[in-house]
C-alpha positions as CSV (number, residue, x, y, z in Angstrom):
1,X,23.9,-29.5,-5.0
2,X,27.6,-29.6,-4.2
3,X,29.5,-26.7,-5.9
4,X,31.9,-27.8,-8.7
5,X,35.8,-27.4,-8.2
6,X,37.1,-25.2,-11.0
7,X,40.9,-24.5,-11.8
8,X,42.6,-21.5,-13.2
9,X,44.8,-21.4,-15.7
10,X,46.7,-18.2,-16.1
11,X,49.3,-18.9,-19.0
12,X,50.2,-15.0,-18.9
13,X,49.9,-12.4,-15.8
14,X,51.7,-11.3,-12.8
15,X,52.6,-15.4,-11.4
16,X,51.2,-18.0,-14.4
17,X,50.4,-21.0,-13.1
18,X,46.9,-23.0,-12.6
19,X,44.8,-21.5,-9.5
20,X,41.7,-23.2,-7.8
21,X,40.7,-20.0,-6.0
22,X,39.1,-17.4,-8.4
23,X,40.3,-14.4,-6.1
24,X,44.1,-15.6,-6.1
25,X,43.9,-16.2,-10.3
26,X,42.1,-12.7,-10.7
27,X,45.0,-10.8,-8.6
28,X,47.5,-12.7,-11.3
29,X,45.5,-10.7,-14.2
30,X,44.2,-7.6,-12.4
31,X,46.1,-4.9,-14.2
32,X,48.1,-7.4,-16.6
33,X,48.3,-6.0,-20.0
34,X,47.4,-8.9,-22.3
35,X,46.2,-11.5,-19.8
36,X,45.7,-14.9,-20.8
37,X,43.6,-17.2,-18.9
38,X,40.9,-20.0,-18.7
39,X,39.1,-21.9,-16.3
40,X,38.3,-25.3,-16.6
41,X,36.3,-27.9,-14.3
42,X,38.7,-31.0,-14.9
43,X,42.3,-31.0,-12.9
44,X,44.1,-33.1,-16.0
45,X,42.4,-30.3,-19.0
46,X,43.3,-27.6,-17.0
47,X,47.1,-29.2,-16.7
48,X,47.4,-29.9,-20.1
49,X,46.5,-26.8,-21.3
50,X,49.0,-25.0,-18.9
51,X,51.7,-27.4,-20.3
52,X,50.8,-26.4,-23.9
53,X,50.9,-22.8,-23.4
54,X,48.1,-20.9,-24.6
55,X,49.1,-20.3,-28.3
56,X,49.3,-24.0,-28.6
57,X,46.1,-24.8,-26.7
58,X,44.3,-22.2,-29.1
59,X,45.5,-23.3,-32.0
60,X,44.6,-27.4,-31.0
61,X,41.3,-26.9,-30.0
62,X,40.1,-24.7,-32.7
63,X,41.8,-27.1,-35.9
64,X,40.1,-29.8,-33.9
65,X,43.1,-31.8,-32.4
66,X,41.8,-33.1,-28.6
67,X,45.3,-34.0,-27.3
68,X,44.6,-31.0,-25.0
69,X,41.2,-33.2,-23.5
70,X,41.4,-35.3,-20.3
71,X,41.7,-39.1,-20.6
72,X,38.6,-40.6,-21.9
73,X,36.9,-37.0,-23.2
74,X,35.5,-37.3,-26.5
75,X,35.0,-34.7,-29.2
76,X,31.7,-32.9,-28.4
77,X,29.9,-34.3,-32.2
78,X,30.2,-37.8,-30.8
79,X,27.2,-38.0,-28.7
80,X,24.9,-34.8,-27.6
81,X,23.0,-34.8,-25.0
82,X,21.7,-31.3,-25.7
83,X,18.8,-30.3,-28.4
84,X,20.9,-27.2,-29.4
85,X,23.6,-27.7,-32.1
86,X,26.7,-28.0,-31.5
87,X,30.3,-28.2,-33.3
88,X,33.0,-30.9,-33.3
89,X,35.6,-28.5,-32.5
90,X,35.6,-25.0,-31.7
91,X,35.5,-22.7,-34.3
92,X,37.8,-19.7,-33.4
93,X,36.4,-16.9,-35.4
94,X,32.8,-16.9,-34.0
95,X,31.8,-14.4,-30.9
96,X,31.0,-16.4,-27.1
97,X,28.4,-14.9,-24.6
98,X,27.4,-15.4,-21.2
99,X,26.0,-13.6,-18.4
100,X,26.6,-14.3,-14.7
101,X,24.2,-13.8,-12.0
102,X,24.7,-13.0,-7.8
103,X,21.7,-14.3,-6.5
104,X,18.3,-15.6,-8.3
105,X,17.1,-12.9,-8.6
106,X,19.9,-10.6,-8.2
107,X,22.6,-8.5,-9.4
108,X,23.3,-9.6,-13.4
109,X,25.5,-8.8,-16.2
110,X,26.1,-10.5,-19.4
111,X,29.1,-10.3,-22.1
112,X,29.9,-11.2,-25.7
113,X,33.6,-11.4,-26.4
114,X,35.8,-12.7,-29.6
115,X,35.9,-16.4,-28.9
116,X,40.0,-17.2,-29.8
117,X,40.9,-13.6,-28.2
118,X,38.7,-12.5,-25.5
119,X,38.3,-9.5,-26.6
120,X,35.2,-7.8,-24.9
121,X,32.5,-6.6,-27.7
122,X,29.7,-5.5,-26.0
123,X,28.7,-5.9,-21.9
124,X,25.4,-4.7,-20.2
125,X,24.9,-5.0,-16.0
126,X,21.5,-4.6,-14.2
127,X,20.7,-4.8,-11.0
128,X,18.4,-7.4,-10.8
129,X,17.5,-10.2,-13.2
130,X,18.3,-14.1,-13.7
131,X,20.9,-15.8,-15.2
132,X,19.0,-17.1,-18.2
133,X,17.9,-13.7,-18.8
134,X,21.1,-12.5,-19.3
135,X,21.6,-15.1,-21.4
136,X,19.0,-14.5,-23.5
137,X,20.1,-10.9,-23.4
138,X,23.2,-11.6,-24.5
139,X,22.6,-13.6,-27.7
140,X,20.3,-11.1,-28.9
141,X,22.7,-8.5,-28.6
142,X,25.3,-10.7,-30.1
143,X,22.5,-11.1,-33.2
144,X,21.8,-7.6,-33.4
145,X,25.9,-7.1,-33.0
146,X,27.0,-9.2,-36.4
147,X,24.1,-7.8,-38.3
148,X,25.5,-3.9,-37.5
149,X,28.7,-5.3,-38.7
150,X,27.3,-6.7,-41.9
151,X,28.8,-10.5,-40.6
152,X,25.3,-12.6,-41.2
153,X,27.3,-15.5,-41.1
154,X,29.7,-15.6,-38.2
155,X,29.3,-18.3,-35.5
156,X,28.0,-17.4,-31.9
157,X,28.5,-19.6,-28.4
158,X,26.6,-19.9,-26.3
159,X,26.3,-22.5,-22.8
160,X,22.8,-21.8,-22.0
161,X,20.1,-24.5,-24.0
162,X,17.7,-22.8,-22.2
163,X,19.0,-19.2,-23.6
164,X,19.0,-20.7,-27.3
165,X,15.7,-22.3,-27.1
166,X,14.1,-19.2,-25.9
167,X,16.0,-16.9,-28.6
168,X,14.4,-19.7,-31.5
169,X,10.9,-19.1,-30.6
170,X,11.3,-15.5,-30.3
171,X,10.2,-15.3,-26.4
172,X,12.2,-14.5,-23.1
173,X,10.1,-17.1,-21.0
174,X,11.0,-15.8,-17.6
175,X,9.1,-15.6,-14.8
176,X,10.8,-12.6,-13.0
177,X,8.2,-10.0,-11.9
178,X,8.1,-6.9,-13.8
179,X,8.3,-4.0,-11.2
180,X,10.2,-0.8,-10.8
181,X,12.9,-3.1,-9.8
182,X,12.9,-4.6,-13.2
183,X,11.4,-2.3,-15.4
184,X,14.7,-1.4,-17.0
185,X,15.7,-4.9,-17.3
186,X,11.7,-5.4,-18.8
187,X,12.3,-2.9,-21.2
188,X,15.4,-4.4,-22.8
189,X,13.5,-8.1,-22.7
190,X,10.7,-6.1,-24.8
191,X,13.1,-4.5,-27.4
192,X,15.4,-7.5,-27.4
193,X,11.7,-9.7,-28.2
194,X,11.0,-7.0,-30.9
195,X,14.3,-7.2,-32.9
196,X,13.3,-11.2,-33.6
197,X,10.4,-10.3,-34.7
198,X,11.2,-7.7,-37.3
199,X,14.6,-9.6,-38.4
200,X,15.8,-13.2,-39.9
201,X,18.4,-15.0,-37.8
202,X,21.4,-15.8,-40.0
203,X,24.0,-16.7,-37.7
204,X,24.7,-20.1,-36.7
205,X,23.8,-20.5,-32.9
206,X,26.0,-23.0,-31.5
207,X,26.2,-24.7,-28.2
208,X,29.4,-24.5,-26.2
209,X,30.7,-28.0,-25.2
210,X,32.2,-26.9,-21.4
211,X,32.6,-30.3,-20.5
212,X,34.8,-31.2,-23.3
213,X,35.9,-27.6,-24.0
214,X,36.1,-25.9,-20.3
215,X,34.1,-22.8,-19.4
216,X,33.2,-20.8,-22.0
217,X,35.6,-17.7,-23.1
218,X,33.0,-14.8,-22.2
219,X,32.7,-16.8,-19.0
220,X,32.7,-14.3,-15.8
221,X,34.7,-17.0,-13.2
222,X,32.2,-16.3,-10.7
223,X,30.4,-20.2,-10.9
């Protein structure tokens, strides 16, 4: 499968402007206090949202207003393709995750951040897993997260239906080998696998729209 073009918006760093090379947009924030960015896989989103700035884009996409979208995109509650919820606009107080992966199997991390600030909450990195475990991983964590700080109600994003699915019915249904290799990675699946068990999921698990919305905002930029 052909890889997908992405673009770079960096509204604040070193040189804004939009990048399609993740290297040359990363030196633009690499030591930037206060960095804003965003990646998105549509040319026309990702040069509407640099025209907007990003206090403006912010603000439209999370009251809901879709003048930021590329001709034709519709708002994400129209028609779903996807058996995971979704919203029709992006709430902005809610927590994103994802979880990035170099290889299948190989090197993975996972991060939950604030979704309207970026702001990293929590990030984990072994060194050798899959994709959708992290992304498991990392919805868990976000779970376990909110219910430390007493927020049973608070909205988390994620991209992965997969990740979601797997999170509902309480099981990581991977098929990576457990081994020395993976038993540290194992032994978070176990615990992670154990805290559904013992506690109620309050928090709305919604899927991010990335075709509508761009990449989600704990994305890693490595796709």
């Amino acid at each position: 499968m052909a890889k997908k073009n992405k673009f770079y918006v960096v509204w604040l760093g070193h040189v804004p402007g939009i990048y399609t090379d993740w290297a040359d947009a990363k030196r633009q924030i690499d030591g930037y206090k206060g960095a804003k960015y965003k990646s998105f896989t549509d040319r026309r989103q990702a040069e509407a949202a640099f025209r907007k700035g990003f206090e403006s884009y912010i603000r439209a996409a999370t009251t809901g207003k879709t003048s930021h979208l590329p001709a034709g995109a519709k708002n994400p509650g129209t028609k779903r393709r996807s058996n995971a919820p979704t919203t029709d606009r992006i709430i902005g107080r809610s927590i994103s995750v994802d979880a990035a992966c170099a290889g299948n199997p190989g090197v993975m991390e996972y991060q939950g951040v604030t979704t309207s600030g970026r702001k990293r909450l929590f990030h984990r990195a072994f060194p050798l897993g899959t994709n959708n475990i992290g992304e498991f991983l990392a919805l868990v964590h976000a779970l376990a997260f909110l219910k430390n700080q007493d927020q049973p109600q608070l909205p988390i994003y994620s991209d992965s239906q997969i990740a979601i699915g797997w999170v509902k019915k309480g099981k990581c249904k991977t098929t990576l080998a457990r081994n020395a290799k993976t038993e540290e990675l194992w032994d978070y699946i176990d615990r992670a696998e154990g805290w559904l068990k013992q506690n109620q999921i309050t928090n709305p698990i919604y899927k991010w729209n990335t075709k509508v919305w761009g990449e989600i905002p704990a994305d890693f930029g490595r796709k």
